[in-house]
C-alpha positions as CSV (number, residue, x, y, z in Angstrom):
1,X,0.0,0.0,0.0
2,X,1.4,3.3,-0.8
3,X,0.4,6.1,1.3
4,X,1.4,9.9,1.3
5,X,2.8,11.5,4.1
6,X,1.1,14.7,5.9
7,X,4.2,15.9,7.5
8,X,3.4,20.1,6.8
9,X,0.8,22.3,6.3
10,X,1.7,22.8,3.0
11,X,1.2,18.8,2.5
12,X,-2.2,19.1,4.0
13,X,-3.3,21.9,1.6
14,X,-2.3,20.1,-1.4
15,X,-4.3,17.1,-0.1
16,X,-7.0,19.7,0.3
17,X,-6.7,21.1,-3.2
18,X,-6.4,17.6,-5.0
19,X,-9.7,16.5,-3.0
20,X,-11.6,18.8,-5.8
21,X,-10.3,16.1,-8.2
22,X,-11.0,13.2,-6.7
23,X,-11.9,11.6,-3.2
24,X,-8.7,11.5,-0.5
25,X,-8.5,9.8,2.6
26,X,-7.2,10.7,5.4
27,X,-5.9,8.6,8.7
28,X,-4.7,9.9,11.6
29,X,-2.2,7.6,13.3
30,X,-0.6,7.1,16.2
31,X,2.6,4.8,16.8
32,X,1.8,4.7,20.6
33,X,-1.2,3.2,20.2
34,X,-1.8,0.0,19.5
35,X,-5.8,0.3,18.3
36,X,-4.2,2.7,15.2
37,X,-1.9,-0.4,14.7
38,X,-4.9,-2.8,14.7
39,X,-6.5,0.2,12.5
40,X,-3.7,0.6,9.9
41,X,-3.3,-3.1,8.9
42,X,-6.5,-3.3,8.2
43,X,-6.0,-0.7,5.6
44,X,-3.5,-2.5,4.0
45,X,-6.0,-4.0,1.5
46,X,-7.7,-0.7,0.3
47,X,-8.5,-0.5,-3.6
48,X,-4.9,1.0,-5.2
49,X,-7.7,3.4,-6.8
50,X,-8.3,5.5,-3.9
51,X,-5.9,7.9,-2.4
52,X,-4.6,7.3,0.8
53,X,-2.6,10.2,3.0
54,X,-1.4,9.2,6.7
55,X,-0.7,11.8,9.2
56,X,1.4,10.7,12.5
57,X,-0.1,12.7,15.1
58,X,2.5,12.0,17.3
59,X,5.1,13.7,15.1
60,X,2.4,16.3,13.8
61,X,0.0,17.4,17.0
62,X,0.1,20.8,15.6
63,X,-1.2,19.3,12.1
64,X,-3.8,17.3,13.5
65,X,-5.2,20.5,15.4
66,X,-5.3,21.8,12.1
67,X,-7.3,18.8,10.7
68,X,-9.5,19.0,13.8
69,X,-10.4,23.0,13.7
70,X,-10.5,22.5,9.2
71,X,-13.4,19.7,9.3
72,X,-15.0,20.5,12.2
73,X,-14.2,17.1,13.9
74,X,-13.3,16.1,17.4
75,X,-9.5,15.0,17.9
76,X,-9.3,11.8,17.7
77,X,-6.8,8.5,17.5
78,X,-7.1,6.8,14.9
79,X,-9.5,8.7,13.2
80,X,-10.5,8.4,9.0
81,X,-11.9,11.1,7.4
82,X,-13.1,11.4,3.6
83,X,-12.3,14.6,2.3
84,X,-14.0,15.8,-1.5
85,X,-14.2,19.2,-2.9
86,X,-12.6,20.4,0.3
87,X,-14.8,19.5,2.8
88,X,-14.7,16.8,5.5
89,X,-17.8,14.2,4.1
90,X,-17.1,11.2,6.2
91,X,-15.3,10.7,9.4
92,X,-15.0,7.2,12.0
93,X,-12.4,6.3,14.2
94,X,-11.4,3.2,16.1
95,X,-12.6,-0.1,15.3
96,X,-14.9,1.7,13.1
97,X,-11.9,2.0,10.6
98,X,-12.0,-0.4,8.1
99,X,-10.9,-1.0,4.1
100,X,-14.9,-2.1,3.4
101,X,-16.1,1.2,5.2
102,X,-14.0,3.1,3.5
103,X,-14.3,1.5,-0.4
104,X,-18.2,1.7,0.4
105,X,-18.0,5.1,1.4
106,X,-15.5,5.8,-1.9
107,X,-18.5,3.6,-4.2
108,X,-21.5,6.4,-2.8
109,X,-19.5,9.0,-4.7
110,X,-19.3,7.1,-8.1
């Protein structure tokens, strides 16, 4: 799986702007915590036809903020979040965080 890094705010405005084209997805991880582990393998088998973006909100707290205060959401870890045309359209975190939730989610905007 080949994901691209969130790692500055420039990052997370491109991933912003390229939403307008298609779809991105967006996971917030955490190496600490072992539910984001459980989390991210299970995104392993995501279609290579959807965009995937990881931000480690351990390195990148101030990032995350940003994410949180952007789309409205509540700060959480792991958290998923669909973003299109800009906006924040979807959003689960924990166990809720899954390759089928997210390619059904992908298939509503086809």
């Amino acid at each position: 799986m080949n994901w691209s890094r969130i790692n500055s705010e420039e990052a997370l405005s491109e991933m912003i702007n390229k939403s307008f084209d298609a779809p991105k997805v967006l996971f917030k991880h955490s190496s600490r915590c072992s539910i984001s582990s459980l989390a991210l393998n299970k995104m392993q088998i995501v279609s290579k036809n959807i965009d995937l973006y990881i931000l480690d909100i351990i390195a990148h707290r101030d990032i995350s903020n940003t994410v949180a205060q952007r789309f409205n959401v509540i700060h959480q870890s792991p958290q998923l979040l669909m973003i299109h045309h800009g906006k924040c359209i979807y959003n689960t975190s924990h166990l809720g965080i899954s390759a089928s939730v997210v390619e059904r989610q992908f298939g509503l905007l086809q």
